[in-house]
N, C-alpha and C positions, 0 to 999 in steps of 0.2 A: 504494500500500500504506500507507495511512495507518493508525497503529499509533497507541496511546497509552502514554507510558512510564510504567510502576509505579514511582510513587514510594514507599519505606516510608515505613509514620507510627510505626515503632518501629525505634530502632537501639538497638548497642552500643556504651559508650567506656570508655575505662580510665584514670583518674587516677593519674598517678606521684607519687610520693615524692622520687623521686631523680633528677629531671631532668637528662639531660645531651645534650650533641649528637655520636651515636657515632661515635665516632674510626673503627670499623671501613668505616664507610660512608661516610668523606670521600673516598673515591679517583675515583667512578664519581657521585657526588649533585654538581653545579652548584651547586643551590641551597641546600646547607652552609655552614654557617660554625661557627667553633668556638665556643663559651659552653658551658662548662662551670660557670661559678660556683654559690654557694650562693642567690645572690640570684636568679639566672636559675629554677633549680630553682623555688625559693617563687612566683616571679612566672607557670610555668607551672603548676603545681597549683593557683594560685588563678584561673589564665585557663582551666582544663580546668572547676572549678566551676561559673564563672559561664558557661560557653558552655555546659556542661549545663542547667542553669537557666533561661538562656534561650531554647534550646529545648525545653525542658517547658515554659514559660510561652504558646510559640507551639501548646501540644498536639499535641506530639513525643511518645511514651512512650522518653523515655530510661532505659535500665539500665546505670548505672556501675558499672565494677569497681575497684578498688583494687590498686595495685602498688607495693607497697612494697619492693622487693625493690633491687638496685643490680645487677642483672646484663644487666640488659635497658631501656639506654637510648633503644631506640626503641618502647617499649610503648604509647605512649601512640597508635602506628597500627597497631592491629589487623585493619584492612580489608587488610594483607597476610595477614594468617596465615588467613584464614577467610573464605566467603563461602558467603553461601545463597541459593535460588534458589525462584521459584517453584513449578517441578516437586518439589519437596517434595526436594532437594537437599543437604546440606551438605558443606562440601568444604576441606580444611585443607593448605596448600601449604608445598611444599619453598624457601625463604628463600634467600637468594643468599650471608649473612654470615654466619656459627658465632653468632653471640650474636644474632642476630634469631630462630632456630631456638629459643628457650629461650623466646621469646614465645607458644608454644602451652599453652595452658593446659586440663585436665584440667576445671577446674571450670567454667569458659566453653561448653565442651562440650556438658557433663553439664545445662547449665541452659539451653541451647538445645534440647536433645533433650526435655528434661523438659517443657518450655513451649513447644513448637511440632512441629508435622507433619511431621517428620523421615524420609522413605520410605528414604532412602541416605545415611551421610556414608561421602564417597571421602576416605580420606585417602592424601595424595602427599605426605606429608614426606620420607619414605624416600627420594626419588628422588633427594636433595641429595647423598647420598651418591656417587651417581654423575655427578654434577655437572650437575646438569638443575635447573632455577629458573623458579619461576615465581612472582609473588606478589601472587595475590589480586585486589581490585578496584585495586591499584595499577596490576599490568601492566594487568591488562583494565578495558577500559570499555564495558558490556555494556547491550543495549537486551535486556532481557530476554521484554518481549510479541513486538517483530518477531525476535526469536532470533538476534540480532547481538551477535557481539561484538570490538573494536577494540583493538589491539594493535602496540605499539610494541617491535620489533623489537631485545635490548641483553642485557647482563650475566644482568638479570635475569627477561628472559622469555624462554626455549628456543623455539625457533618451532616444532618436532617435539612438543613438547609442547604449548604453546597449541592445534597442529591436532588435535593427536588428544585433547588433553579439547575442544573446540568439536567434534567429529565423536561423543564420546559422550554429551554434554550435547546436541547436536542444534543448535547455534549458529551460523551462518556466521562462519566467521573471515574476519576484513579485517585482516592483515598488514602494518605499513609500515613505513618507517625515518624519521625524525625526529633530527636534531643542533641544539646551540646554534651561534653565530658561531665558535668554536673547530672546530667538527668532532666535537666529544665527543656520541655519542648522548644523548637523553631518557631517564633511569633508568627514568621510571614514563611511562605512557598518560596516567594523570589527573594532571597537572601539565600536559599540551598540551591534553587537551580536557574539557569535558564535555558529556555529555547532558543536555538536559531535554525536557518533553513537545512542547512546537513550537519549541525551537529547539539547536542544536547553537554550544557556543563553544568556539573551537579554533584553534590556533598555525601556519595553513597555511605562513606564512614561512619554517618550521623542516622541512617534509618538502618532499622533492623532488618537483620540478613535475614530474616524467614519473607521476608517484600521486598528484595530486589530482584526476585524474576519477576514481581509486575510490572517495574516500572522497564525495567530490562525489556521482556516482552514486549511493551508498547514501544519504546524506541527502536527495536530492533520492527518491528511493523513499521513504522514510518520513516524508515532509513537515515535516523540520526547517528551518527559516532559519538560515541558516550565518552566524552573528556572527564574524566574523575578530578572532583576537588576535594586536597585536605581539608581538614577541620581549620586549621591552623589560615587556608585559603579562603574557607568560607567566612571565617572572622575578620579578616580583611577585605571583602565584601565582592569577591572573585564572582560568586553565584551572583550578584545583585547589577546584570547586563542588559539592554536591549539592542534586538539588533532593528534598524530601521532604516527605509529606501533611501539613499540619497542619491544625488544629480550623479556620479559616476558608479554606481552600484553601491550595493547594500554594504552600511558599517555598522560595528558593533560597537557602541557605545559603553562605557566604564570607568570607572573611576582612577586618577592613577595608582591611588593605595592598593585597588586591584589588579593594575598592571605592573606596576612593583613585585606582586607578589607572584605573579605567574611564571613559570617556568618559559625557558626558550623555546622547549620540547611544543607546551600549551600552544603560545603563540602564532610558532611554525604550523601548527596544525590548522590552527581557526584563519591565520592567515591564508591559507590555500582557495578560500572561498570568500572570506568577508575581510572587509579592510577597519583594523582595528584602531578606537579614535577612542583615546585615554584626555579627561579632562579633571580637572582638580579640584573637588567638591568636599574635601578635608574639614573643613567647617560644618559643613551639613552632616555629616559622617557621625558626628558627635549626638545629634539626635537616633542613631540606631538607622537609619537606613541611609543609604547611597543612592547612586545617579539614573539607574531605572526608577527608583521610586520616585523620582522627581519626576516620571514621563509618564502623563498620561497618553499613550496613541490615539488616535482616531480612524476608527474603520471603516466608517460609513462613505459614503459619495455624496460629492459635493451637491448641492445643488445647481437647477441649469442658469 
């Protein structure tokens, strides 16, 4: 079943104001640490700039929003709060923290709907309410041509939930459990793995061997080469990639903490097929997610 993965060549990002690393989400994030300073702040709005930039410069259509606000210090990953899909899809999720929940915004909405082929948005914020989480491209990491999608079983993705939007979206869900060396689960999917179009990189050290022939399985049906990352890579946020269209083919986006940390061996491989573009989001890093979580894609079609 050889598939090709739809990379977008337009996403969304959100430039903060008020940078900080939310204290609500140090319980259950690993890869947290506290920076709250005024320096830290300026040093991430001006690495949120230039990472936009420089992917507009690779012939990305980036549309950045602005967040000036101080209530919502994890804005600047809006790939939890919304995803869109090719089936002409949009769809806004129920957040696992009271203050991540304030990061849905009305006008983000409104200017996806306005600017692209929008047949459905499901929104499930509501469902927080009754304590059901689920968030976005963080939990899931979704091969959206072969109709898969990958899910790390924790706080903040319900697993009754993940099956029954994969069973109304029409997705196979692949369900698994994934911990660090302590035993504390993966908060997010993408921080253990990513998809790209032929190859799959991914934390297998950290999910239990009795579920690597599923995931095995599945990537071996969709003819990814399985790049294995250490634990030691996944904490430098190796797993936490997107790959997306640009003006001379498809790159793979990453942080450079995670290009630092990959081998030549990694490299040489992923290079063979996608051109790897390492930008330096060190600042944001410190909130627990890197440079895919900063990307939300967009799948839908433009409007005429």
């Amino acid at each position: 079943m050889k598939t090709k993965l739809i990379a977008p060549g337009e996403i969304i990002m959100i430039r903060p104001h008020h940078f900080i690393s939310n204290p609500e989400t140090m319980t259950d994030n690993a890869f947290q640490v506290a920076a709250n300073s005024q320096q830290v702040g300026q040093l991430a709005y001006q690495q949120v700039t230039d990472a936009a930039a420089t992917l507009a410069a690779a012939g990305i259509i980036v549309h950045l929003f602005e967040d000036s606000g101080t209530t919502t210090p994890d804005s600047v990953f809006p790939n939890n709060w919304f995803s869109t899909h090719c089936s002409g899809e949009l769809i806004t999720y129920p957040m696992y923290v009271p203050n991540r929940r304030l990061e849905v915004r009305q006008d983000i909405i409104d200017f996806i709907q306005r600017r692209y082929q929008v047949s459905q948005h499901r929104n499930l914020t509501n469902l927080a309410q009754h304590g059901q989480f689920l968030e976005g491209t963080g939990s899931m990491v979704i091969d959206q041509q072969a109709g898969i999608a990958y899910a790390v079983a924790s706080k903040r993705t319900d697993a009754a939930l993940f099956q029954q939007l994969c069973h109304e979206l029409g997705y196979q869900p692949i369900l698994f459990d994934a911990s660090d060396d302590t035993g504390q689960p993966v908060y997010h999917t993408n921080v253990l793995m990513c998809l790209a179009e032929h190859f799959v990189l991914i934390g297998l050290d950290m999910v239990p061997k009795a579920q690597h022939s599923l995931l095995l399985d599945s990537f071996a049906a969709t003819e990814k080469t399985v790049i294995e990352l250490s634990t030691a890579q996944i904490s430098h946020f190796c797993g936490n990639a997107i790959e997306l269209k640009a003006k001379n083919g498809n790159v793979l986006a990453l942080s450079t903490t995670a290009y630092n940390a990959l081998t030549a061996e990694q490299i040489k491989l992923m290079a063979q097929s996608t051109q790897l573009l390492p930008i330096d989001v060190s600042s944001i890093e410190s909130a627990g997610g890197s440079l895919r979580c900063m990307i939300a894609g967009i799948h839908l079609k433009r409007r005429p």
